[in-house]
Every structure is written in structure tokens, then in C-alpha cells.
C-alpha positions as CSV (number, residue, x, y, z in Angstrom):
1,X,32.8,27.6,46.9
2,X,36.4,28.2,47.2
3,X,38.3,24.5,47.5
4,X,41.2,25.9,50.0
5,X,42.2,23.3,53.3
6,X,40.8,24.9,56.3
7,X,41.8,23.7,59.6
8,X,39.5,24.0,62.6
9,X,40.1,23.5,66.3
10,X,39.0,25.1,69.6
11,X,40.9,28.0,71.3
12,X,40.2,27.9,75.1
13,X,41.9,31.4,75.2
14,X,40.0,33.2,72.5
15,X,37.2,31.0,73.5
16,X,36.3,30.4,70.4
17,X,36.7,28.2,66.7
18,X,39.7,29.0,64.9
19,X,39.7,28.4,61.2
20,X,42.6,28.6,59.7
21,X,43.3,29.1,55.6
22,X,47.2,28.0,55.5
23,X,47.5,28.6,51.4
24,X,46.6,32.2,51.9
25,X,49.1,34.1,54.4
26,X,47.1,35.5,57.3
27,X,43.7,34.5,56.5
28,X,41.5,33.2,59.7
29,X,38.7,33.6,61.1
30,X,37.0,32.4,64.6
31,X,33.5,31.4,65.3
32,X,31.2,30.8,68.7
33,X,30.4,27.2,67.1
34,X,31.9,25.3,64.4
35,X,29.7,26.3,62.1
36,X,29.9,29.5,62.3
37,X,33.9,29.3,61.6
38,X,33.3,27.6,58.7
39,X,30.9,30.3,57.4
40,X,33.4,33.3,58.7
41,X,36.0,31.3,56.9
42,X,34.2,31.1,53.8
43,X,33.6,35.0,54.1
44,X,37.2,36.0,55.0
45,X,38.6,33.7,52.1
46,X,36.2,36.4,50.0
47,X,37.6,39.0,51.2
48,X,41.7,37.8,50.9
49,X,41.3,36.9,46.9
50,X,39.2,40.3,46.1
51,X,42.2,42.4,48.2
52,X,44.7,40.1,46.5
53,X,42.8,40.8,42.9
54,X,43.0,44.8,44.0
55,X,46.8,44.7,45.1
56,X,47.8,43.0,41.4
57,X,48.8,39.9,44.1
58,X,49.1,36.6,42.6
59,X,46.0,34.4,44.2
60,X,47.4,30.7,45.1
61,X,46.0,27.5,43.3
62,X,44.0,25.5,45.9
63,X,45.9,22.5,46.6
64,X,43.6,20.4,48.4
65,X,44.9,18.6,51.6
66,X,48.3,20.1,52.7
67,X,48.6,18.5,56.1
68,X,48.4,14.3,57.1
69,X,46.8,13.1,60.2
């Protein structure tokens, strides 16, 4: 279990969940229910570290919460 902020909230124009990954550049994924955008996101975060891994890129430290409410 990666330890990366995600932010959720609902997109009434993709009509869907949107979860973002802000530490890594680009990384998102949607969902039809909040659940599931956790689960995408837990896939796409996968996905960015083994491309990072492949590309030499350097992979970001988890930080923990970024952003104050």
C-alpha cells in the first residue's frame, strides 16, 4: 500500500470520481463510485512508480498530507 495523499471529489462533467495523486505529476484516475476511485487510484499509482522505475525517473518520498482543510 503506497502512503501518497490522494484527493477525491465528484466531477459533474466527467460524471464521475476524480482521484487525484498531487506528489506524482499527472497521476489520476476516475471512478463510478468512490470506491472504485480509490481502487483505480491505487492501480494507476502502480503503474506511475514501475514507468518511473523503467525511465531511470526519480520516484518521490510520500509526504503524507500536503494540503489543510
Amino acid at each position: 500500500m503506497y502512503k501518497y495523499e490522494i484527493i477525491i471529489y465528484w466531477s459533474e462533467e466527467d460524471g464521475a470520481f476524480i482521484a487525484e495523486i498531487p506528489e506524482l505529476p499527472g497521476c489520476m484516475a476516475d471512478g463510478a463510485t468512490y470506491e472504485e476511485a480509490i481502487r483505480n487510484a491505487g492501480i494507476v499509482i502502480s503503474e506511475w512508480i514501475e514507468t518511473a522505475k523503467t525511465l531511470g525517473r526519480e520516484i518521490p518520498t510520500p509526504k503524507g498530507k500536503l494540503i489543510y482543510a
